[in-house]
C-alpha positions in Angstrom: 112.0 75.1 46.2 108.2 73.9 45.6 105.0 75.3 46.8 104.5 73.1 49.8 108.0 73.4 50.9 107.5 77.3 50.3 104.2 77.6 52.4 106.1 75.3 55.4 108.9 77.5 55.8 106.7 80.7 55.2 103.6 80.2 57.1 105.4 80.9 60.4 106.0 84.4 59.2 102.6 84.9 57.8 100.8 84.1 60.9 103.2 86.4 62.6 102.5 88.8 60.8 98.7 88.5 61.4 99.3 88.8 65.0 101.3 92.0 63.9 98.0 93.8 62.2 95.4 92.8 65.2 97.8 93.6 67.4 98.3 97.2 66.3 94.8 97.6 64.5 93.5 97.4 68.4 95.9 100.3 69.6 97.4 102.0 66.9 100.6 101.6 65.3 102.2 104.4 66.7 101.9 102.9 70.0 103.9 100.2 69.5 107.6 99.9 70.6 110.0 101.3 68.4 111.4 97.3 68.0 107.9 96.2 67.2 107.4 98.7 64.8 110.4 97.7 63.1 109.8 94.0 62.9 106.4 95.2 61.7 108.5 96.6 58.8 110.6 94.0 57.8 107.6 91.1 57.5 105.5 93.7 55.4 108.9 93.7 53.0 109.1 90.2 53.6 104.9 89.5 52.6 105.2 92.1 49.5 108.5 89.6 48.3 106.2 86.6 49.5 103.5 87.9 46.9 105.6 88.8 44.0 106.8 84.8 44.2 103.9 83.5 44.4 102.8 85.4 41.2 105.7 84.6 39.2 105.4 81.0 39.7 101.4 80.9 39.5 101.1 78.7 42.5 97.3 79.2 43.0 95.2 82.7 43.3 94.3 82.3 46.8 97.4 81.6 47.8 97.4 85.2 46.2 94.8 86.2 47.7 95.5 85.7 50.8 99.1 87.8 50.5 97.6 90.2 49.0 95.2 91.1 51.8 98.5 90.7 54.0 100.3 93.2 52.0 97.5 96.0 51.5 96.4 95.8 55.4 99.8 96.2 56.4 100.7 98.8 53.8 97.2 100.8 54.6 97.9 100.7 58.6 101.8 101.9 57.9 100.4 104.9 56.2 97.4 106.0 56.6 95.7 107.5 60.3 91.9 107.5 60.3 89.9 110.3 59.5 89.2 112.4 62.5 88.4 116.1 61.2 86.7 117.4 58.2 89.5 117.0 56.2 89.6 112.9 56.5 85.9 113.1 55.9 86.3 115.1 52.2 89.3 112.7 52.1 87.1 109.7 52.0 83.9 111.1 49.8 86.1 112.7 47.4 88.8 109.8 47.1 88.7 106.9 49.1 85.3 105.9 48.8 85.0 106.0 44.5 88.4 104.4 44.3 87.0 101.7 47.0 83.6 101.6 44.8 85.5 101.0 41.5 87.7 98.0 43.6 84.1 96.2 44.0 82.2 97.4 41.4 81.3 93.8 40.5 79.3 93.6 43.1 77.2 96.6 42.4 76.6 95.8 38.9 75.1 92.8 40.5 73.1 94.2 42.7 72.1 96.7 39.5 70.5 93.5 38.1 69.1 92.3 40.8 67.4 96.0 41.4 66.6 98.0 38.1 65.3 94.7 35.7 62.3 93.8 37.9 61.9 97.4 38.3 61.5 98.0 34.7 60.1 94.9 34.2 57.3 95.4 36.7 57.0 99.4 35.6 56.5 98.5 32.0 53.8 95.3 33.0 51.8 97.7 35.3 51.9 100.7 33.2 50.1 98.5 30.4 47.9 96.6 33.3 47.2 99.2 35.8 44.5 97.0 36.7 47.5 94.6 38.6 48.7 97.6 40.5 47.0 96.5 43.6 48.4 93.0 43.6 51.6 95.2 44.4 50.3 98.1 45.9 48.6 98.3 48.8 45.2 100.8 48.3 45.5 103.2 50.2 48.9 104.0 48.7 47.2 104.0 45.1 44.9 106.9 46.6 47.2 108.6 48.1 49.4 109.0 44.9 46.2 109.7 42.7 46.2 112.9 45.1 49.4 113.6 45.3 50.3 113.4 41.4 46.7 114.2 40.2 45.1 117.2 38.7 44.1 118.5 42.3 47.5 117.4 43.8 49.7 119.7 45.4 53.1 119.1 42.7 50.3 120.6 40.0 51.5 124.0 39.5 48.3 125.0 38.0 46.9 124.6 41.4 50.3 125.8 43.4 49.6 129.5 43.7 45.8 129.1 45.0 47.1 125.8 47.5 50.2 128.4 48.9 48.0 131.0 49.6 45.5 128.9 51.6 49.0 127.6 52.9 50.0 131.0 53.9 45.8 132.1 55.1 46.1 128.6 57.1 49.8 129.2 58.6 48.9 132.9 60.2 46.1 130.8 62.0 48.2 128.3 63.7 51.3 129.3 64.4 52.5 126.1 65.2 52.7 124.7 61.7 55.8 126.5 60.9 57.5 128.2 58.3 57.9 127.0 54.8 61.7 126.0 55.6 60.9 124.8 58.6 58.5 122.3 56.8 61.0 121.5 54.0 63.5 120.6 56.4 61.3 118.5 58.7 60.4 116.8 55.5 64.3 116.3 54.6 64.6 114.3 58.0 61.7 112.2 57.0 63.5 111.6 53.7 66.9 111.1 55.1 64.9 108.4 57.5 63.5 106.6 55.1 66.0 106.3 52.3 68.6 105.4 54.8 66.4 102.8 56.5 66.0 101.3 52.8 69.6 101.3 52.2 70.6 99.8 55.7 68.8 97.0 55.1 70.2 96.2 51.9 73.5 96.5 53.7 72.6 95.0 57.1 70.8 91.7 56.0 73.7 90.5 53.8 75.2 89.2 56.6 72.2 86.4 55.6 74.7 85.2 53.2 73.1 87.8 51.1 69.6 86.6 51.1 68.7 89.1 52.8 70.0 91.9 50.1 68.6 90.1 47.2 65.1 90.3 48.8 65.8 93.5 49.5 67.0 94.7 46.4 64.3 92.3 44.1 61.2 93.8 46.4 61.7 97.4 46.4 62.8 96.9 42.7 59.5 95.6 42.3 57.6 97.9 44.5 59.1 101.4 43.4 58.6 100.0 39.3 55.0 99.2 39.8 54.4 102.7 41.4 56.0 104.1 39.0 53.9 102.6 36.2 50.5 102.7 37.8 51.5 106.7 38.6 51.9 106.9 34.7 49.1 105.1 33.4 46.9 106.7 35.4 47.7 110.2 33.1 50.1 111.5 35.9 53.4 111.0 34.4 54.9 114.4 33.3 54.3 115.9 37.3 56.2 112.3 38.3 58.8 112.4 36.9 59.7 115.6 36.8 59.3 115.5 40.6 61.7 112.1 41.0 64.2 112.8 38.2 66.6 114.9 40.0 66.8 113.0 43.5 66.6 109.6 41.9 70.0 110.6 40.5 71.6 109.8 43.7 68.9 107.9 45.7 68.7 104.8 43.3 72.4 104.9 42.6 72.8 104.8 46.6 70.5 102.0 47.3 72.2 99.8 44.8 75.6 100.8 45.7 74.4 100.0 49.8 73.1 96.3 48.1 76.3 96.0 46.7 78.0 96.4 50.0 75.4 94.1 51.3 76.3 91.4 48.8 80.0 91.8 49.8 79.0 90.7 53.2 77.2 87.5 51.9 80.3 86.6 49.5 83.0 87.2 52.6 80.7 84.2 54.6 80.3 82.1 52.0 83.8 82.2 50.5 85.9 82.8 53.2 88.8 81.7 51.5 92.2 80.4 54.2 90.4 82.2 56.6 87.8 81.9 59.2 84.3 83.0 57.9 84.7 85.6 61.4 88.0 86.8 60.0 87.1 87.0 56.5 84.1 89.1 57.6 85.8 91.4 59.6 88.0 92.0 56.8 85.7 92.4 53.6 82.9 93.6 56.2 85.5 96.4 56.7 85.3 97.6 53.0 82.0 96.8 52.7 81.1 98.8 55.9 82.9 102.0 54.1 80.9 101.9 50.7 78.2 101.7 52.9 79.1 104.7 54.2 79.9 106.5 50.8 76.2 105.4 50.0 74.9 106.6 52.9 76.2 110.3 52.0 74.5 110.0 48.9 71.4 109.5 50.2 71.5 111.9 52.3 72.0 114.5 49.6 69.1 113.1 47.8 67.0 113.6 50.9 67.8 117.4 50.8 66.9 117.9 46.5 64.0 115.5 47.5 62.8 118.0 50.1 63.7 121.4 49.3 64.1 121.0 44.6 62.4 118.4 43.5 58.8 120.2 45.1 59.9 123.4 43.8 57.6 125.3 41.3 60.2 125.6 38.4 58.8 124.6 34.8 59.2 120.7 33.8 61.9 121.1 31.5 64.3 123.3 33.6 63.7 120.2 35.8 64.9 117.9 33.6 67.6 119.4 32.5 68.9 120.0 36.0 67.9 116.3 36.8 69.8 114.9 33.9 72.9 117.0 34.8 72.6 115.1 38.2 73.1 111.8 37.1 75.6 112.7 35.1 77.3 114.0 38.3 76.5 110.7 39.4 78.4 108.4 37.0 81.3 110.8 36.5 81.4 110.5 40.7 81.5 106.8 40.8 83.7 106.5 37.8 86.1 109.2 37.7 86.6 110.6 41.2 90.2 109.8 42.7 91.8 109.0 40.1 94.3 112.0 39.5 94.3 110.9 43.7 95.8 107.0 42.8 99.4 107.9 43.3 99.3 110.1 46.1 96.8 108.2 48.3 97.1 104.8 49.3 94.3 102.2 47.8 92.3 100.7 50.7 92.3 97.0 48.7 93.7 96.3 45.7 94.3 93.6 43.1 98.0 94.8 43.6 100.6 96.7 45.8 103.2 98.9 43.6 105.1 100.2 46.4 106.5 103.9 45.9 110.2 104.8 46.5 111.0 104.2 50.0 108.4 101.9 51.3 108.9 98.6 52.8 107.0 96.9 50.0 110.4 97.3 48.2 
């Protein structure tokens, strides 16, 4: 038999089995009739043969694809329930979402390029020409880190124990300042604001076929490099960055990560493949949607170390070493986590389904 009498005779089936995963994806499998849910069975067995066909006789990878998208939709709704409790959620940070990371991880290194090189490249022009800082930076901003990072500025601990105690003098006076917690955490909302705003966008505005996340990605790039460098030149570097080393670990990371996801979107709109640009969205904007997520938990970690560690009055170089240790955490995260998981846990998308003794993929 050749490909196009192949397709003819299996296309039927394929479409059927379409209507099978909208079908139940709008009111659960377990809903279904106990005939449906059979039928549902045999056309996953019959897809997972489809695929291994087509591979053998190299008719075409998205042909491939296409199947294989079939095959891990089908195999991921016959298995798996979505996370309801606390359990699912630990589920997904600690498994699902690394493994889902690694799956794409194209598109992060991407969005790494698109993100770090114009941040060093602007860091390293404006440390050496601080002068252009203000072509970037607006000047108000340039003051306001000239006090915050400067000799006078509240992360020099020199200054720290004089500032806390007109803190604390200032803070018996008006009781409605608050405590010191209370201020730390009000300023880990602020954070947690912010950082997530930054990585939503990245996120959100690659539904502009990804314009909108390479502007994103190339201005803050920009941005956050020349601060950094004008902060430097300007004598201020050691109180920098031992302040940013430890949240940057994740906060960075996470903003690239949410531009990959961002970048997914763009690529499910442009190349669509055999589907609609609509279906091939809702599909890829699924995945994308969940490393999004992941991203959006790192962040919100960085918001806390931002607000409550990286202020803290502990020498530079305990700093350092805690902040190093933190990326570390980091990579071995993204590139290690879930692993051990791989043949316990079903993969959310995959280049390949290796179906387990007693599955219908067999």
């Amino acid at each position: 038999m050749n490909k196009h009498k192949f397709i003819q005779q299996r296309r039927p089936h394929w479409i059927k089995f379409e209507k099978f995963l909208r079908e139940a994806s709008s009111k659960s499998l377990s809903k279904l009739p106990a005939d449906k849910i059979s039928t549902f069975s045999q056309l996953l067995r019959e897809i997972s043969h489809d695929l291994a066909t087509i591979r053998s006789r190299g008719w075409g990878h998205e042909l491939i694809s296409y199947l294989n998208d079939l095959a891990a939709r089908g195999h991921n709704l016959f298995y798996s329930a979505p996370p309801t409790n606390i359990a699912g959620v630990y589920r997904y940070l600690a498994f699902e979402f690394p493994r889902l990371f690694r799956s794409n991880i194209g598109y992060f290194l991407t969005a790494c390029l698109l993100f770090f090189v114009p941040m060093s490249v602007s860091w390293c022009v404006i440390q050496n020409n601080p002068e252009l800082a203000s072509r970037i930076i607006p000047e108000e901003y340039l003051t306001r880190f000239d006090q915050m990072y400067g000799e006078e500025g509240g992360l020099n601990s020199d200054n720290k124990n004089q500032t806390e105690s007109d803190a604390e003098a200032e803070e018996s006076e008006d009781p409605d300042t608050g405590s010191f917690g209370d201020q730390r955490a009000a300023m880990a909302g602020f954070y947690i604001n912010n950082n997530v705003g930054i990585a939503l966008k990245c996120f959100a505005l690659g539904v502009l076929l990804g314009i909108g996340t390479v502007y994103t990605l190339l201005f803050n790039g920009i941005f956050l490099g020349a601060v950094s460098g004008y902060i430097i030149s300007q004598g201020n570097g050691e109180r920098f960055l031992s302040f940013v080393i430890s949240h940057g670990s994740f906060e960075l990371t996470a903003i690239a990560v949410a531009g990959g996801a961002g970048l997914m979107l763009g690529n499910a709109i442009i190349h669509p493949g055999q589907r609609t640009r609509f279906q091939s969205l809702q599909v890829r904007g699924l995945e994308a949607v969940q490393i999004a997520g992941g991203a959006a938990a790192m962040l919100v970690i960085a918001a806390m170390i931002e607000a409550f560690w990286s202020p803290a009055d502990f020498p530079n170089e305990v700093k350092y070493i805690v902040g190093s240790g933190l990326w570390l955490i980091v990579f071995c995260y993204l590139a290690f986590a879930g692993l051990q998981a791989d043949n316990r846990l079903p993969r959310q998308h995959s280049s390949s389904i290796s179906p387990r003794k007693g599955d219908p993929l067999q």
